[in-house]
DOLUMMAR-516928 format. One record per residue: residue in one letter; residue number from 1; x, y, z of N, C-alpha, C, O in turn. Coordinates in pm, 1 decimal, m for minus. Each point is the difference from the previous one (the first is absolute). Layout:
% residues N
[A NUM [X Y Z] [X Y Z] [X Y Z] [X Y Z]],
...
//
This chain:
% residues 110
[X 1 [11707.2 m4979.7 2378.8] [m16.3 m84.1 m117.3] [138.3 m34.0 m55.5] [96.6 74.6 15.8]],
[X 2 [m93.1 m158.2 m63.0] [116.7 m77.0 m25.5] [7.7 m5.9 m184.3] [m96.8 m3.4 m76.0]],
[X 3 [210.5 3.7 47.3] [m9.1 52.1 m159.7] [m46.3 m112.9 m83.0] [m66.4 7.8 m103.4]],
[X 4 [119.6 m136.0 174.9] [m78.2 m82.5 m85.3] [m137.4 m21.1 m8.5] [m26.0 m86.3 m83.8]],
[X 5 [m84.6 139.3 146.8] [m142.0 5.7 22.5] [m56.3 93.2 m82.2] [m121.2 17.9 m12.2]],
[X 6 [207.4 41.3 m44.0] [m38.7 98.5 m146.5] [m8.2 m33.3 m119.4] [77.1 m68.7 m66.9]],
[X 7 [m218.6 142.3 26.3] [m63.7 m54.4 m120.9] [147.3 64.0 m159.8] [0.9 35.9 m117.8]],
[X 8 [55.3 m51.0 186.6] [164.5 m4.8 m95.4] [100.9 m8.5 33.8] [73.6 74.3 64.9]],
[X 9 [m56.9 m223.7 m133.3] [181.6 m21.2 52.6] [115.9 67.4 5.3] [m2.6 72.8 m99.3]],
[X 10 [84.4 m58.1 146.9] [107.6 47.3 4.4] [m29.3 211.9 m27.6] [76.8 88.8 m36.8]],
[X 11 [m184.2 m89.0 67.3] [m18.9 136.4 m5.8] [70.5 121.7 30.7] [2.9 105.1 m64.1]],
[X 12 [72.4 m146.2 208.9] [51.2 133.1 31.8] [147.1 m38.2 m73.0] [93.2 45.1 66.5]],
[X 13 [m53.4 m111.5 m177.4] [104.3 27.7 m90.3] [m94.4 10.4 m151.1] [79.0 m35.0 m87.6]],
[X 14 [m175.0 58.8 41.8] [m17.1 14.4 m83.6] [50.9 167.7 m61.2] [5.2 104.7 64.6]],
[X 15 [30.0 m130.4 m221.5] [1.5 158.6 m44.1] [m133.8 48.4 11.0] [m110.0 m51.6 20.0]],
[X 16 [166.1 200.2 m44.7] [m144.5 49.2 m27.0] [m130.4 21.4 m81.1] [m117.2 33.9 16.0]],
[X 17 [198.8 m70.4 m106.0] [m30.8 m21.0 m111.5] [m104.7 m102.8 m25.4] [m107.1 22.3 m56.5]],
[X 18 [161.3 m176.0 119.2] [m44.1 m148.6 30.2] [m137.7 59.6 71.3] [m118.0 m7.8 m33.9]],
[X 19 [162.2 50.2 110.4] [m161.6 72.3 172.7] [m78.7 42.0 m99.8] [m96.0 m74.1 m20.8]],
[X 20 [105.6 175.9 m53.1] [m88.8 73.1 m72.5] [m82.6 m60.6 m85.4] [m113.7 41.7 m21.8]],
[X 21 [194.2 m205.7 m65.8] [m49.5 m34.0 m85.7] [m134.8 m134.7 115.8] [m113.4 m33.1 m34.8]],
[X 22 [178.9 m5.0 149.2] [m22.9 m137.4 100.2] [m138.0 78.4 69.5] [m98.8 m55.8 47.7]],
[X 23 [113.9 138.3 m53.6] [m129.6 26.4 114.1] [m136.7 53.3 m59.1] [m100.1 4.8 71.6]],
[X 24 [98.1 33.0 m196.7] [m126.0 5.8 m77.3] [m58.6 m109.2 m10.4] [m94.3 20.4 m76.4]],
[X 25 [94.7 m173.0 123.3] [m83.7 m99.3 m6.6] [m48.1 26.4 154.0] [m119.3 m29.6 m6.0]],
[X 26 [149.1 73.0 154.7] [m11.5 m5.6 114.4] [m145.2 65.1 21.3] [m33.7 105.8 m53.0]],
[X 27 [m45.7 m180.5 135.1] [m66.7 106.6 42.6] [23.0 80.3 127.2] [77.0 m52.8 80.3]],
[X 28 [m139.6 194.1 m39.9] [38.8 69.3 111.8] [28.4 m77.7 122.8] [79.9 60.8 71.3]],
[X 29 [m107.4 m143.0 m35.7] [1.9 m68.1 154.2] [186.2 m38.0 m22.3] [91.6 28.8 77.0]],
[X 30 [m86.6 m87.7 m184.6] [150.1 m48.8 m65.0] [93.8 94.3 26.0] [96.2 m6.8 76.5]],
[X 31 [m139.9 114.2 m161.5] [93.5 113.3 m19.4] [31.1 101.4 138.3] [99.6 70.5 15.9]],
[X 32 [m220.5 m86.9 80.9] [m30.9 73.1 98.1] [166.3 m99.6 93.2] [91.3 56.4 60.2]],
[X 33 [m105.1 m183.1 m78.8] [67.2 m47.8 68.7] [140.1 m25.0 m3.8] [59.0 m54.3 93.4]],
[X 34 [17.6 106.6 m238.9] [125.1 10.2 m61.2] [m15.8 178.4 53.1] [110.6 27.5 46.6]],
[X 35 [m169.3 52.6 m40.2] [17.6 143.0 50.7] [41.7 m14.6 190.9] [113.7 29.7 36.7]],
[X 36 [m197.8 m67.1 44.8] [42.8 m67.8 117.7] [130.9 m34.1 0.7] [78.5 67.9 66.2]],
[X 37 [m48.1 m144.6 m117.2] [147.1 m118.5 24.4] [93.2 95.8 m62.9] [90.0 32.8 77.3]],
[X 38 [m83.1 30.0 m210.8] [87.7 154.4 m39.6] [m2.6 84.4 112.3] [113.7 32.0 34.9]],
[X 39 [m211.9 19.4 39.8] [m40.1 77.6 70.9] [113.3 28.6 107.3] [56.4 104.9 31.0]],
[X 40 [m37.5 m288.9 33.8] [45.3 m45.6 124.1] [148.0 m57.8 m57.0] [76.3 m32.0 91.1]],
[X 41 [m47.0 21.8 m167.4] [141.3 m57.2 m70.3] [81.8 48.1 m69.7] [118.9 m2.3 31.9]],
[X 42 [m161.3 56.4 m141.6] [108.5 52.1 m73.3] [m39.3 134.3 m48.2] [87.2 59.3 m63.5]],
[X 43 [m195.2 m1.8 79.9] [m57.5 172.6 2.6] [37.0 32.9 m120.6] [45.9 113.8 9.7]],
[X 44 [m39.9 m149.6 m119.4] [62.9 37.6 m120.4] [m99.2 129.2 m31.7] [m116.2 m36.8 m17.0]],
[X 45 [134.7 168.8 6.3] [m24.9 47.7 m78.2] [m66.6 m53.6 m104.2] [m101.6 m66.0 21.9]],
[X 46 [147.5 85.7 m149.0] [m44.0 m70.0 m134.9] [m61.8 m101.1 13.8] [m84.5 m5.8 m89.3]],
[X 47 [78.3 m121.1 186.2] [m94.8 m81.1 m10.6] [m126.7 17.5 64.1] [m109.3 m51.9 m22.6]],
[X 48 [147.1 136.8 108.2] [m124.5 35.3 103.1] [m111.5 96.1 m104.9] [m117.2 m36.7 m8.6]],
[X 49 [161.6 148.9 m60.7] [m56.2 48.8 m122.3] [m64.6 m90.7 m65.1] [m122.9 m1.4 6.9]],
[X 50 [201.7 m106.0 m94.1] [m99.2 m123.1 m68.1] [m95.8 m56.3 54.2] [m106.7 0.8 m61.3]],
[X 51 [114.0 m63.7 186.0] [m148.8 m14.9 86.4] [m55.7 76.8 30.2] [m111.5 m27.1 m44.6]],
[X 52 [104.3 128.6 101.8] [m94.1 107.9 m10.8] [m67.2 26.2 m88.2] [m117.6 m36.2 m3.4]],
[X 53 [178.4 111.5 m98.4] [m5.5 m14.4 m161.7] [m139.2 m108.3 m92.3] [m82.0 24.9 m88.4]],
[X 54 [122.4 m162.4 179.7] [m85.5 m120.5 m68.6] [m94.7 7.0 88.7] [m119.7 m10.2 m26.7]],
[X 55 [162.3 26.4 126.8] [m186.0 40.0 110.1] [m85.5 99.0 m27.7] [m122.9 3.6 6.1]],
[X 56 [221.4 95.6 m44.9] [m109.6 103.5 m26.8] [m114.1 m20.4 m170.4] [m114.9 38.3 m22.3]],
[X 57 [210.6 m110.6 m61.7] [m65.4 m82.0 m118.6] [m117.7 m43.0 27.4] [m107.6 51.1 m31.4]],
[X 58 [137.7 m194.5 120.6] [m69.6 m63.5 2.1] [m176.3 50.3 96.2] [m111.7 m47.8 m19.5]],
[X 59 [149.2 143.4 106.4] [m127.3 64.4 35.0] [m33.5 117.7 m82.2] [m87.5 79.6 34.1]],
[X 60 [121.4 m74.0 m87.1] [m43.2 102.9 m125.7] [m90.3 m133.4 m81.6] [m55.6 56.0 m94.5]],
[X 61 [23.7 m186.4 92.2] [m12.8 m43.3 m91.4] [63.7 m135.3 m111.6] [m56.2 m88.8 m64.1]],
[X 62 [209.0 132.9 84.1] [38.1 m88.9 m76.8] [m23.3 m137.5 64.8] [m24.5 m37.1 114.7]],
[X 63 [48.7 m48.7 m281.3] [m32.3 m173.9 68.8] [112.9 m46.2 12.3] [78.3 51.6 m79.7]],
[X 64 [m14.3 m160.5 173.6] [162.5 m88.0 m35.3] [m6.1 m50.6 m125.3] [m109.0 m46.9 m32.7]],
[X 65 [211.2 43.3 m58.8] [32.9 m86.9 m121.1] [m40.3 m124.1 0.3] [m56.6 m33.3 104.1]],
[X 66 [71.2 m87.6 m226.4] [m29.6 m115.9 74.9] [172.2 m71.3 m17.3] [28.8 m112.9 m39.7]],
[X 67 [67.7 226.9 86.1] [126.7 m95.5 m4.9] [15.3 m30.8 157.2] [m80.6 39.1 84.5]],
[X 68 [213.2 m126.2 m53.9] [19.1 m41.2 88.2] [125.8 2.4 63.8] [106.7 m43.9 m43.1]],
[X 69 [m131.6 102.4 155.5] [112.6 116.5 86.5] [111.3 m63.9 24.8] [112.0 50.9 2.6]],
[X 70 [m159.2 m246.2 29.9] [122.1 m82.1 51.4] [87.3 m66.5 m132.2] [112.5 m49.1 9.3]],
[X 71 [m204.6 61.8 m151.2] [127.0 m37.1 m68.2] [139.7 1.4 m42.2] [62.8 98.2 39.3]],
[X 72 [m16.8 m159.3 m90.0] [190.0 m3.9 m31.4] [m34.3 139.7 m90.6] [m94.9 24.8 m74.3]],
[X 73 [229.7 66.4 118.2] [32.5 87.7 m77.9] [8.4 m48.3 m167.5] [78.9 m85.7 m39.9]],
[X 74 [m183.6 164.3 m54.2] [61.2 m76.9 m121.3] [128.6 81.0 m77.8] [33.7 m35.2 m113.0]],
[X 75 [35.3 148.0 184.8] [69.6 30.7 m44.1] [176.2 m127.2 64.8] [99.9 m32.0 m64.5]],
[X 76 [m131.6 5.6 176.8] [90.6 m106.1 70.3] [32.2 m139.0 m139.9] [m66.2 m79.5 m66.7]],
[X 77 [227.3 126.3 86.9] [24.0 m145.3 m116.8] [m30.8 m106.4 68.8] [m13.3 m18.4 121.0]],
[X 78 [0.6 m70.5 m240.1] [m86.3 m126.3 52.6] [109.1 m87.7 101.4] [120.7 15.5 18.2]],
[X 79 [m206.8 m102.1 32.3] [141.1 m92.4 65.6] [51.0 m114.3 m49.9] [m66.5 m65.2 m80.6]],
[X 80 [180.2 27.9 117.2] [87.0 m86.8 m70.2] [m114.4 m122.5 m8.2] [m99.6 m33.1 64.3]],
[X 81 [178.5 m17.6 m189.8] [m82.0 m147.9 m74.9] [21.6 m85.8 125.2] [m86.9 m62.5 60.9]],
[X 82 [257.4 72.7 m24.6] [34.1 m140.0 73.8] [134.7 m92.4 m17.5] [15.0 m12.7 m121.6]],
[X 83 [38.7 m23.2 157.4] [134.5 m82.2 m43.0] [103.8 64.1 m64.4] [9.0 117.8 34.4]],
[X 84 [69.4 m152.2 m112.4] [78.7 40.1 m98.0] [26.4 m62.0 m130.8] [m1.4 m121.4 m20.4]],
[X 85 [28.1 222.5 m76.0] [m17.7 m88.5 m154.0] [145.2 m22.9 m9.2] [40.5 m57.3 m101.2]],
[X 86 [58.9 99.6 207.4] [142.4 m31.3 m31.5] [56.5 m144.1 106.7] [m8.8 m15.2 121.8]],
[X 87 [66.3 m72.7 m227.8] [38.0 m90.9 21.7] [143.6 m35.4 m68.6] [57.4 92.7 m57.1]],
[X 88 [2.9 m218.8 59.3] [160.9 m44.3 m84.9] [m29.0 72.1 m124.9] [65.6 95.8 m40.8]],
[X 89 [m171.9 m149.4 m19.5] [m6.7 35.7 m152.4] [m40.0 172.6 m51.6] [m21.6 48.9 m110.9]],
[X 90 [24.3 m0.7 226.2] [m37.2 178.8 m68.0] [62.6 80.7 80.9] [m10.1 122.2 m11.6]],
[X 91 [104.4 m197.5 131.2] [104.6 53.0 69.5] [134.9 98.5 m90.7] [34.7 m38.6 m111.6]],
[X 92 [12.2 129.0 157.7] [122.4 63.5 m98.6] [103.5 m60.3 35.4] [m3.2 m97.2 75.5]],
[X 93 [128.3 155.2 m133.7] [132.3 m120.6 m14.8] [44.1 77.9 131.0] [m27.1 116.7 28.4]],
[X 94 [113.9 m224.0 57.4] [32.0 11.7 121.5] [140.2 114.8 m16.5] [78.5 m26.9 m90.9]],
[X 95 [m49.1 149.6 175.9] [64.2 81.8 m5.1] [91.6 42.3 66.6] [m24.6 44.0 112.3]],
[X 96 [147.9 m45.2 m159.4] [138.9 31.1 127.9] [24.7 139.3 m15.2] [3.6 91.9 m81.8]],
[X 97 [22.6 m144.3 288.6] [m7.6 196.0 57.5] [86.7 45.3 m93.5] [67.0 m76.1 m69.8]],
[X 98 [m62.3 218.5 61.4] [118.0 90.4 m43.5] [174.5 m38.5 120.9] [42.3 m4.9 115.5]],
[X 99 [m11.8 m9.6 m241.6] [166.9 m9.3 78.6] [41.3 63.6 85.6] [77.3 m54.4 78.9]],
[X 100 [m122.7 233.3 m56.2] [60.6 24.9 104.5] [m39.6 3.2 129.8] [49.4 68.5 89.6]],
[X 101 [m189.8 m186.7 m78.0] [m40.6 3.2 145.6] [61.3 m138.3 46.8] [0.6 m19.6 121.6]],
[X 102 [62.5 m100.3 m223.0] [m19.2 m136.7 52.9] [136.2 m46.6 m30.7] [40.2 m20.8 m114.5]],
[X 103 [51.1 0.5 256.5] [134.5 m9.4 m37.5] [24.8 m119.4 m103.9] [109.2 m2.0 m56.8]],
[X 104 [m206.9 m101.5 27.0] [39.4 m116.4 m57.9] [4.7 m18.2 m126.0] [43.1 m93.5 m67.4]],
[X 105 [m110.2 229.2 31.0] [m2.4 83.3 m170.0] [91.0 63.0 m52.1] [m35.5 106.2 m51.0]],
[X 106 [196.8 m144.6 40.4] [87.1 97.4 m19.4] [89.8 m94.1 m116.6] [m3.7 m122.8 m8.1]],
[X 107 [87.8 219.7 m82.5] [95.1 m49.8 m93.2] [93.9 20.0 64.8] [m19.8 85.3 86.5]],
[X 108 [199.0 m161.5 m90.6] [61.1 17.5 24.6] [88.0 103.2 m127.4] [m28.7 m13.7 m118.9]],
[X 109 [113.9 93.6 156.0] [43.9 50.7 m51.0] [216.8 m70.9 2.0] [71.6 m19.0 98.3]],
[X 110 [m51.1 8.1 m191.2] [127.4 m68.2 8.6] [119.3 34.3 m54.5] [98.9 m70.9 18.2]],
//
């Protein structure tokens, strides 16, 4: 299985934190299938615990949330508007190097 065929993006970089909160909407077949691909890839300890963990939940009973596993992090700052608000008129005043990098910056001494 290929990581993008998982019912969560970018998963095997998610924190753990993110996993813990992303996979309470999954149901077992989901979660069964992010345990597989951990299993065969990156064996994490600690994540392998969290799926387990949510399998064993969920056959005990529990139901998935009704959130949704593939949304944008809402802790992720938002993304840029677009363009720039700097132009001539909100540009700063143009600035000469320091003298002692630019031979053409020098006083004569006389």
């Amino acid at each position: 299985m290929d990581s993008s065929e998982l019912p969560i993006p970018d998963f095997d970089h998610l924190p753990l934190g993110d996993l813990t909160t992303r996979i309470r909407s999954l149901e077992a077949p989901q979660v069964d299938a992010l345990l597989a691909f951990e299993e065969e890839h990156g064996n994490r300890a600690p994540v392998v615990q969290v799926l387990r963990s949510r399998l064993d939940q969920l056959a005990a009973g529990s139901e998935p949330s009704g959130g949704d596993a593939t949304a944008e992090d809402p802790l992720a700052p938002p993304a840029p508007a677009g363009g720039s608000a700097v132009d001539p008129s909100t540009q700063g005043p143009k600035m000469n190097p320091p003298s002692h990098g630019d031979p053409t910056n020098f006083t004569r001494r006389g």
